[in-house]
Structure formats: C-alpha cells, structure tokens
C-alpha positions in Angstrom: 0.0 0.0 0.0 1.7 3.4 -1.5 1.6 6.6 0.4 -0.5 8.2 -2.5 -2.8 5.4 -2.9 -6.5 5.8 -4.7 -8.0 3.0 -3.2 -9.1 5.4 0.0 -10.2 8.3 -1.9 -14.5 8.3 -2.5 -15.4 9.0 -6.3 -16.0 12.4 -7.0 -20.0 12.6 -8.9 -19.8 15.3 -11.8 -22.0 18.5 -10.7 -25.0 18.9 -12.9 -24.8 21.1 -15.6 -26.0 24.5 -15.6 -28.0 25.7 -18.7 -25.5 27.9 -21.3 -25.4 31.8 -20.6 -26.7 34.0 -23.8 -24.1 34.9 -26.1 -22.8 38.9 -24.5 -24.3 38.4 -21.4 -22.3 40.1 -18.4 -20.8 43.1 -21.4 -21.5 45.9 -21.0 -22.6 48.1 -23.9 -20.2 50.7 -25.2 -22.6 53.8 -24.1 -24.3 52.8 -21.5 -21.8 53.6 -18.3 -22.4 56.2 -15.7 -20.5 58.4 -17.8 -22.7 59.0 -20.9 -23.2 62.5 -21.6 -20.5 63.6 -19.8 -18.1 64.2 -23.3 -15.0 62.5 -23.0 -12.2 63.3 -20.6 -9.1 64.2 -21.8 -6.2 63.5 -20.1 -3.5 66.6 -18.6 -0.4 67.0 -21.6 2.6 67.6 -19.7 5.6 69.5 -20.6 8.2 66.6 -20.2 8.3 63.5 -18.6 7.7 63.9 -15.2 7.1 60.5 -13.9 11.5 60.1 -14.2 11.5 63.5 -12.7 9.7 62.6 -9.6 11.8 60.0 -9.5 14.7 61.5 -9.6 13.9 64.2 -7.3 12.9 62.5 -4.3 12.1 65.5 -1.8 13.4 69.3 -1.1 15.6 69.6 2.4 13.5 71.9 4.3 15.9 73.1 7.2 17.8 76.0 8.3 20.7 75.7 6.4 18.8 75.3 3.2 16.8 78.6 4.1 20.0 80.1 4.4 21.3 78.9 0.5 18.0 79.9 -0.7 18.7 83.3 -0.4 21.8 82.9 -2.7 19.8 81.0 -4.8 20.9 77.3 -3.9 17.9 74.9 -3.2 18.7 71.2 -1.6 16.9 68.2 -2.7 17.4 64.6 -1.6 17.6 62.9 -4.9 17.7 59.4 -5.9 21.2 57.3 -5.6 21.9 56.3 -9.0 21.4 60.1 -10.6 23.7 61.8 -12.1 24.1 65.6 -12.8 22.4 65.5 -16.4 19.6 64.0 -14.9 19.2 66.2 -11.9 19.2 69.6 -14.0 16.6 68.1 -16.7 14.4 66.9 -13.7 14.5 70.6 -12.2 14.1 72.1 -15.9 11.1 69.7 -16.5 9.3 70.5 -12.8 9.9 73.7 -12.5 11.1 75.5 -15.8 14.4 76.5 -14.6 17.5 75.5 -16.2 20.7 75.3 -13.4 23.3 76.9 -13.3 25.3 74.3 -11.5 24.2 71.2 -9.8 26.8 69.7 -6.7 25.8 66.3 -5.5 26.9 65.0 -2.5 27.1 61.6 -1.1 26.0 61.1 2.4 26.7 58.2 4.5 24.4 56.1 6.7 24.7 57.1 10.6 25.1 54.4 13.2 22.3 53.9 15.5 21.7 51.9 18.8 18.3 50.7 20.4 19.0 48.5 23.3 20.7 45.7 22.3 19.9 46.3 18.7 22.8 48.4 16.5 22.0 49.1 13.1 22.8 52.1 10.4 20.3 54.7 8.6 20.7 54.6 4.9 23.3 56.3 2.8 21.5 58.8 0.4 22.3 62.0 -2.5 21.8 64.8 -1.4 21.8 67.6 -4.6 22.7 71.4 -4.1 21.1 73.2 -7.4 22.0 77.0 -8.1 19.8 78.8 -10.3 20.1 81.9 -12.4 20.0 85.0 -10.5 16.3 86.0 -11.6 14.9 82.5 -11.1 13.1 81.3 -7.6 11.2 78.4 -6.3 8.7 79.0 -4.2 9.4 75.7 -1.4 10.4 77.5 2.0 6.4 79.8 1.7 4.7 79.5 4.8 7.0 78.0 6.4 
C-alpha cells in the first residue's frame, strides 16, 4: 500500500450542468456607463516627462541651512542614488522650468544607530545642491 494510494479516496459525482449563458451576457454596452453625456475626458499633456523626474527628485531639504542657501539661490533636494548631474538639471528644468546653473551632489553616509541591544545604520542617500540663475526662484520654503 503506496503513500499516495486511490483505493481510500471516495469517487468524485460530476456537478449537474448548468444551462448555457446567452451569447454577450455580463458586457456591458459601449454607451451605457455612468459616464454618458458627460463628453470624453481628456487627459492633462505635460511639458516633459515627469514620472522620471519625480523619481529623480525625491524631496526638497526643508531646514535651516537650506533657508540660508535659498537666499543665494541654492535649493537642496534629496535625490535618488543612482542620478547623475544631467539627470538632476533636466528633472528641475522639467518641474519647474528652470534650467541650473550648477548642480553639486553629495554623497551622504548612513549614521550608526543603537536601540537597546539592537545596532543598526540609517541609509546612505544623495543629497543635490542646485544653483539657479539670478532672476529665477522656487517658491518651497512659503509658509514655512
């Protein structure tokens, strides 16, 4: 007697057949949605390709030393940590319609940390320092 014998297993009886839905039934007819009427929605046309923008540019750095570079024009951003320069100054150009002046990236290593017993290290990240033309702002430290 195998492990995997069929001699304890009871016969299955086939369930009885259900009768043969109409041909289109569960469709739904081009039309007839909740959004008839409504003309068709068109979707936003960008001015570049933002999606690898966002990606790039992760966040701005919002403290007081970047307050302190904004005046001169130098804005901090924590950016992704494969970018490179090129693609830091065309994600700027294609958020905000500014083309750099310079663009400084900075590597910056993980810190270690301790919680009881437990020792473990923060992430390294990129941290960008962007310099715009003279004439040119971005509005990120408002109301702050």
């Amino acid at each position: 007697m195998g492990l995997f014998s069929n001699k304890n297993k009871k016969a299955v009886k086939p369930a009885a057949k259900a009768a043969p839905a109409p041909a289109g039934a569960g469709l739904i007819k081009p039309g007839s949605g909740s959004r008839e009427g409504k003309g068709k929605v068109k979707p936003k046309k960008l001015k570049a390709d933002t999606k690898s923008a966002y990606r790039i540019l992760e966040r701005p750095i919002i403290s007081e030393k970047g307050s302190f570079l904004a005046e001169s024009n130098t804005y901090l951003f924590v950016v992704a940590k494969q970018a490179t320069r090129q693609q830091v100054a065309s994600a700027i150009e294609a958020l905000y319609n500014i083309i750099p002046l310079k663009v400084r990236l900075i590597n910056v290593k993980g810190k270690s940390r301790q919680y009881r017993n437990t020792k473990g290290w923060t992430a390294d990240w990129k941290k960008a320092m962007v310099t715009l033309p003279a004439d040119q702002k971005i509005d990120l430290y408002e109301g702050i």
